[in-house]
N, C-alpha and C positions, 0 to 999 in steps of 0.2 A: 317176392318171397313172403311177402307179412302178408298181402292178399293169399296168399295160397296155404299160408299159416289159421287165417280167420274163416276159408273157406272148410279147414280141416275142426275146425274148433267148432264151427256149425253144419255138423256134418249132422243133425240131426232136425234141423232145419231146412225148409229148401230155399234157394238163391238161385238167384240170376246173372249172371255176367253180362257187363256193357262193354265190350272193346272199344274203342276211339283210336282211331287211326285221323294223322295228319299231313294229309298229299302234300304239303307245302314245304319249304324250305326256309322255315321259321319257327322259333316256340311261337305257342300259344297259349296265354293263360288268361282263368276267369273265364273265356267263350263260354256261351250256353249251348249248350247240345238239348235234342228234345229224346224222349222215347215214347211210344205210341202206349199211354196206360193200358188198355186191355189186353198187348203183349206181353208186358211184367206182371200183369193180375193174373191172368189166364195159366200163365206159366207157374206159378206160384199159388194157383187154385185160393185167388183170395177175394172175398166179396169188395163191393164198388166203395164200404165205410172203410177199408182197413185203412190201416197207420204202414210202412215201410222206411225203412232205415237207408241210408246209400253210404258205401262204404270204397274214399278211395285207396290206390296199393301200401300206402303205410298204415293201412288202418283206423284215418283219422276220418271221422264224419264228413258227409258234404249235404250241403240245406240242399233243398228244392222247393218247386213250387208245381203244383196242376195245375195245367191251364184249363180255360174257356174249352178247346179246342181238344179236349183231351189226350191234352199230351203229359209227362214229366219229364219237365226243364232243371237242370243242374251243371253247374259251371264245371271246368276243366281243366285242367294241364297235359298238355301235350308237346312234345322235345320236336326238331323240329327235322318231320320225313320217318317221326314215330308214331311209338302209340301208347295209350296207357290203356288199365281194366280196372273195374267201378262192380261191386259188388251191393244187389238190391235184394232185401229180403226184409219180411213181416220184421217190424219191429214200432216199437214209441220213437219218433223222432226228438232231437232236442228243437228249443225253439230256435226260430230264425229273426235275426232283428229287419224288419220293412224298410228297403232302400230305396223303394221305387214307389209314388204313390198319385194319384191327381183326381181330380175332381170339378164338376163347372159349381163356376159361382154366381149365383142368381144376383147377387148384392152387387156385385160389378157387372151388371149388364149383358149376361152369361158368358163371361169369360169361361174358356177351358185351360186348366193349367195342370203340366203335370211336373217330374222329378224325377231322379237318379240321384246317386251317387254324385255325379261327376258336372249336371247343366240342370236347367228347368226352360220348361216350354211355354206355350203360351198359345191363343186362336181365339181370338177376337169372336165375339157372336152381335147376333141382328139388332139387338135392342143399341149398341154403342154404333152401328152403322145408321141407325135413325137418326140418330145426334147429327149428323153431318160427316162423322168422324171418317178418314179413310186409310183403314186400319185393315189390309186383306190378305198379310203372308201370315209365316211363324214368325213367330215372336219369341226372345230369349231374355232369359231371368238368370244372369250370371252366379255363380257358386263358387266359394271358397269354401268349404266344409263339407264333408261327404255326408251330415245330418238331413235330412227332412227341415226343407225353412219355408217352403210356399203357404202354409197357413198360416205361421205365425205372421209376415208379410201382407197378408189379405188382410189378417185381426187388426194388424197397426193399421193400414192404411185404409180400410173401413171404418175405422173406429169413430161412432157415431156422438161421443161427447167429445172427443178433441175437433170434430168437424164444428161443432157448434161453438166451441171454443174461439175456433177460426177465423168461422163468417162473425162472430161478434168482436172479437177485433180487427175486422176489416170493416167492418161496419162503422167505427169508433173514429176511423182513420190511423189505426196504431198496426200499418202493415209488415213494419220490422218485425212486430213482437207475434203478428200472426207469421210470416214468414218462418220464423228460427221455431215456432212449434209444430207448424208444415211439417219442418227436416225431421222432426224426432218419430215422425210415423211414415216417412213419403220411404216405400220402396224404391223411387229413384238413385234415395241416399244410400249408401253403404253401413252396414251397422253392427260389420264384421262377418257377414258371412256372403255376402254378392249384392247384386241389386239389378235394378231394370235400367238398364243406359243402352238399349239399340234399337235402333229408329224402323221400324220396319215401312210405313207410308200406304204408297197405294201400290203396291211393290208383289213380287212372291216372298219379299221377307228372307226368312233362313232355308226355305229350301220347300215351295209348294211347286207342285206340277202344274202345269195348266196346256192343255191341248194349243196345237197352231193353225191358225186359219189361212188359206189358200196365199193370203197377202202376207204371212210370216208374222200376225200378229197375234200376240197369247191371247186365250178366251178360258178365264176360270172365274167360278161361282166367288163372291164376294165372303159372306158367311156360309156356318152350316147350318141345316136345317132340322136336324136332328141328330142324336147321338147314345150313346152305347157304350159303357164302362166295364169292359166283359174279364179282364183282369185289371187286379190291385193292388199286386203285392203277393207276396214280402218282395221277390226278386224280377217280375215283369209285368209290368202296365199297358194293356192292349184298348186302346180305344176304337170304336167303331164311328164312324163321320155319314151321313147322307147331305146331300143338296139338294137345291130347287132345278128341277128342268133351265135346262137353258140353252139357245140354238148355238150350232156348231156348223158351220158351212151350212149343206145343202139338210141338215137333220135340227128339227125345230126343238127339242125336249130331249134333252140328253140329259141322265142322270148320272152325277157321281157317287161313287163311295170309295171310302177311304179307310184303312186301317192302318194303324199308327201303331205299335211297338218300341216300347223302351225297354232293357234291361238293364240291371245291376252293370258297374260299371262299365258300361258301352257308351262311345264316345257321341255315336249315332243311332235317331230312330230307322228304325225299319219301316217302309211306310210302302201298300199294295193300292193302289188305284184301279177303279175299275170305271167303265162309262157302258151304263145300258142306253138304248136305241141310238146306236152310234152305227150307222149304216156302211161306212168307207173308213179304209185305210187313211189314217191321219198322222201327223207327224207331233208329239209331245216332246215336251222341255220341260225339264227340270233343275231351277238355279238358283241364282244367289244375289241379293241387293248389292250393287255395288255404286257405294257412298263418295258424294264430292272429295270427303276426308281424305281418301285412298283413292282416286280411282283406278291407280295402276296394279293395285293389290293382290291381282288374281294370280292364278298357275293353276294350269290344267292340263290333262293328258287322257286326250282320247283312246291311244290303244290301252293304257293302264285303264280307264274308266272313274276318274277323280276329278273332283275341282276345289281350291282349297282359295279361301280368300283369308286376310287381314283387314278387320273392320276396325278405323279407327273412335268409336264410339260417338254418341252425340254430343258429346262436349269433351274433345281431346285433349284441352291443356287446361282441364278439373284434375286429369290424377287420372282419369278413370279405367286408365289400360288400353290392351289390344283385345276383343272381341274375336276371336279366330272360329269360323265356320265353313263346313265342309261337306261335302255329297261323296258317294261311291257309288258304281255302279255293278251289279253283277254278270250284266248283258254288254256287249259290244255297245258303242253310238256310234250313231251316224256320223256326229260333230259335235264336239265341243268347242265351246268360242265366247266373245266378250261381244256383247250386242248392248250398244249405247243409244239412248232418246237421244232423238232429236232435239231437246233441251232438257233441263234439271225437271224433276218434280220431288216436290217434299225433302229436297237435300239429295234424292238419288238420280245418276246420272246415268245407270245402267243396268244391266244381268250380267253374269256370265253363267252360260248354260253348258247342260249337258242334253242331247237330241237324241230321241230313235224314233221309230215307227211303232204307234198303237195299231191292232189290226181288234175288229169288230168283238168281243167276246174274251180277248184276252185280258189278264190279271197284270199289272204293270207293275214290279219291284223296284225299287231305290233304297239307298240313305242318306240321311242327312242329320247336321247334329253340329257341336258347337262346344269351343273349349275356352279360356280366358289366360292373361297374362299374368294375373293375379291369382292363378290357382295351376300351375306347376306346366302349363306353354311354356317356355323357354324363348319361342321366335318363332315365325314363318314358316323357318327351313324345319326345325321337330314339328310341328305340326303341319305341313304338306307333309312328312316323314309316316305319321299317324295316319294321315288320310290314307296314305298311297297304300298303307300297310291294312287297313280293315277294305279295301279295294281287294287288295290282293286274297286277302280271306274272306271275303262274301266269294269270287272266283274260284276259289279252291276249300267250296265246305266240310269238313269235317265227315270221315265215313263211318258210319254208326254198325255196328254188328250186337247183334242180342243172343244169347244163347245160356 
């Protein structure tokens, strides 16, 4: 009724109605839905600079954001096996506060790191693989605070006078007194808002794909090779990934790419794979380090398309909590399962995966993403609960009508 009140109040105005319909048999809220900009522009006869307003049925604003890909992204609520309507028309928007945001840092060896609301990522680049270092999944930067904290993190633990500080009292022999000034910058430490405590190795880490070779063994590029910041904000962070050539069975130069997706409070990124000269149907995996700590930790469910693990941190009796990370899939698998080495490496003593069939030319969807004990996880079971539940709605998307 207050939509239909606001539509009557701008009756001299034109608008666009978004209906949102939700096949599922759950609320939904905060999801981002997209609309394709040139069908709300077009319809609304408005050039490519204009400003628009989004209005949902009680009449109160909703942010958004334009992608790379020209769409308009704006979150939702939907009752569950309803629907609501979102009214878009020419207006000044207010501002939006940036939840999402990342960027690579040349100063650490180009790391790429990004954020949400709710986790922070991480992807190792070439220059720290020179080192010797064997650093090849995602990487997680734990959150207690829904702020933006990855650069202020980067500034401490860069910080190029408390390093000299450092190495001159290790120099001196007074490694105490360099130690306790370490802590007051080392993003390891907690400084109230999350920190870095999971061990990714030579591992997929928190959830990288990597194709399987005839013998069942993963084959994924170490770093990337290039990359691409195509959104930044305020509300979704899309990055674009390329790799080096690299043989796959019977195909000597296979190239990947990768596009990454975070939004505003999403638990997981969205992440599309692709492999140019990839000749033959191949079978991919997509999973999760699974640590000495735990290694019984996992729960997975093929027909639902989920795998949920409990990570017990790299140093479990620090305080440091439970790590909880998880995948969904959109597509049936073939298998999900726990696939353990033949010995430990780096502390990790296994995967557990999720399996389908890549075929030549296709686009490979998943997600993957990661919650903490120390920022409102509860246990295991709410978070398998979480996972099962954004499974179940990547499965059943959101039906979008414009009119």
């Amino acid at each position: 009724m207050l939509l239909a009140a606001l539509l009557a109040g701008c009756s001299q105005r034109q608008s666009v109605q978004v209906t949102v319909k939700n096949p599922a048999g759950f609320h939904r809220s905060g999801e981002m839905v997209e609309v394709p900009v040139d069908e709300v522009f077009g319809r609304l006869q408005l050039a490519d600079t204009a400003q628009i307003v989004i209005y949902n049925e009680k009449a109160e604003e909703v942010p958004y954001q334009l992608t790379y890909d020209e769409k308009i992204v704006f979150p939702v609520e939907v009752d569950s096996c309803g629907e609501s309507r979102y009214l878009l028309q020419e207006g000044e928007p207010a501002t939006v506060n940036t939840v999402v945001f990342g960027r690579q840092y040349p100063q650490r060896m180009d790391d790429i790191a990004w954020e949400n609301d709710k986790s922070g990522y991480r992807l190792y680049g070439q220059p720290l693989l020179d080192t010797g270092a064997q650093l090849y999944g995602y990487d997680i930067f734990t959150k207690s605070v829904p702020d933006l904290v990855l650069e202020d993190r980067y500034a401490l633990e860069l910080d190029s006078l408390s390093w000299v500080r450092i190495n001159a009292l290790r120099a001196a022999g007074k490694q105490a007194e360099a130690d306790s000034l370490l802590r007051t910058i080392s993003y390891h430490v907690d400084h109230g808002t999350g920190m870095d405590v999971y061990d990714v190795g030579p591992t997929l880490g928190a959830g990288v794909a990597a194709l399987m070779d005839k013998a069942g063994q993963l084959i994924y590029p170490k770093a990337y090779q290039t990359y691409e910041i195509l959104d930044n904000g305020p509300l979704r962070f899309t990055l674009k990934l390329t790799f080096a050539p690299h043989p796959v069975n019977a195909d000597s130069s296979v190239v990947e790419s990768r596009i990454i997706q975070l939004d505003k409070g999403a638990l997981l990124n969205k992440t599309t794979v692709c492999y140019d000269y990839l000749n033959e149907k191949t079978a991919i995996a997509a999973g999760i380090v699974i640590h000495q700590q735990h290694p019984d930790g996992a729960v997975y469910d093929e027909a639902q398309g989920f795998l949920a693990y409990a990570d017990s941190t790299n140093n479990a009796r620090a305080g440091h909590g439970v790590i909880y990370v998880g995948m969904a899939f959109p597509h049936p698998l073939a298998a999900a399962q726990v696939a353990m080495f033949e010995r430990p490496v780096a502390g990790a003593v296994g995967h557990v995966l999720g399996i389908s069939d890549y075929l030549p030319g296709d686009a490979y969807t998943y997600y993957w993403g990661s919650g903490w004990s120390k920022a409102g996880i509860r246990d295991m079971e709410a978070w398998t609960e979480a996972v099962r539940q954004t499974a179940a709605q990547v499965r059943a998307p959101l039906e979008i009508a414009v009119r």
